[in-house]
N, C-alpha and C positions, 0 to 999 in steps of 0.2 A: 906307018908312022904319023901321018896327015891326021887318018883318025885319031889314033889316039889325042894330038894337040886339040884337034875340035871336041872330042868327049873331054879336054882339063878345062877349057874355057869355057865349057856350056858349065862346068861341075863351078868355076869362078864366077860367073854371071848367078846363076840363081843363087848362091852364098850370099852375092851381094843384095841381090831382090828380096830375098829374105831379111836380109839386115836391115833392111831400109823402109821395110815396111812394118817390123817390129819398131821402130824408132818413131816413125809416123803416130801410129797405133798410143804408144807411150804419152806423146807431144797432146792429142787429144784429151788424155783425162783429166778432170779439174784438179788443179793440186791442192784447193781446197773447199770445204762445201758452204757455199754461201746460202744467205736466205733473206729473202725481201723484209723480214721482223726482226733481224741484228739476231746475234747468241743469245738474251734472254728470252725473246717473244713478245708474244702483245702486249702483254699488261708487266712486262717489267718483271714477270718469276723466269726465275731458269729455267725450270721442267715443265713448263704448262700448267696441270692439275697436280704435280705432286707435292703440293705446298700445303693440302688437304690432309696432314696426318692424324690418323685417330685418336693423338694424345688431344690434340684442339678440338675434333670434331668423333667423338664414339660413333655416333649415329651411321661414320663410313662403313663399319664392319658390316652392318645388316641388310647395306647394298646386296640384291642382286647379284651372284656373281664374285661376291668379296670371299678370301680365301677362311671367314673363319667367325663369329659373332664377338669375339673376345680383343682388347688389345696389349699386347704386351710390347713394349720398348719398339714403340712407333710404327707398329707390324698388325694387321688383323691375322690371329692366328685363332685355332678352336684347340683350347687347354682339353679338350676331353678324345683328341686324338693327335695332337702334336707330339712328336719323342723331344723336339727342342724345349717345349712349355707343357707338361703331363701335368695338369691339375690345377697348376699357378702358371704364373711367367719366372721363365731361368730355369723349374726344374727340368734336366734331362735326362730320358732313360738312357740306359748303356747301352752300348754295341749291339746286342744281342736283344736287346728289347724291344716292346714299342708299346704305344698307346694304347689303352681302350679302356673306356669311361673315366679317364683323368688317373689309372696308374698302370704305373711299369709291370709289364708282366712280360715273362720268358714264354713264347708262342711255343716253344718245342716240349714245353714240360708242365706249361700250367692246363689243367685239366678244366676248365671255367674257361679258357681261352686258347683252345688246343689250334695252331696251325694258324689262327686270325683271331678276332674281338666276335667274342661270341659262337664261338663256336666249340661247344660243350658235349663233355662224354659223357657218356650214358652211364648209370648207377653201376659199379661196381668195375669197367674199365678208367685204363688211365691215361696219361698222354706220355706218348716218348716218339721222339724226331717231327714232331707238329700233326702226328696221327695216331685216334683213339686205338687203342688197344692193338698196336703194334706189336708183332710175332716175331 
């Protein structure tokens, strides 16, 4: 009987050592993130550099690194393989489509573009399920 009360107390003490050091743990993290530059930053922009959009400044897109030479609605995108911007800015191919050299084409069936952009059947095969001359 002894034992058992000392195996319920030891089983209440570390209950509690646990509780109490998840609480500790908790009291530690900052509730909020400060920073020596306030919420805007240095120079007074919110985002840093994102105040740089290519409708003021084109020349962003050709950056190095930039997702695309073209801008469409504040965005460097490349219209000759975007399904959101295929060609221009706004058009989108469908569900099933995608890009390549600025139009919509069906990769499962177009034969000029069988499986990916550029990837062409040979004379006299065709495309079906994104490969030439499927049996």
């Amino acid at each position: 009987m002894k034992s058992l009360l000392i195996l319920f107390l030891l089983a209440v003490l570390l209950a509690l050592v646990i509780a109490d050091s998840e609480t500790q743990h908790k009291e530690e993290l900052p509730k909020e993130l400060t920073s020596l530059r306030g919420a805007k930053g240095l120079h007074g922009h919110k985002y840093g550099r994102g105040f740089m959009t290519c409708d003021k400044y084109p020349r962003v897109c050709r950056v190095k690194g930039s997702q695309g030479p073209d801008c469409c609605r504040k965005k460097c995108v490349n219209v000759s393989t975007d399904r959101n911007n295929c060609g221009k800015c706004g058009k989108k191919c469908k569900y099933s489509q995608m890009c390549c050299r600025g139009k919509c084409i069906n990769p499962m069936f177009d034969k000029h573009h069988c499986g990916g952009c550029g990837n062409k059947c040979s004379k006299g095969n065709f495309c079906v399920y994104g490969m030439c001359s499927y049996a």
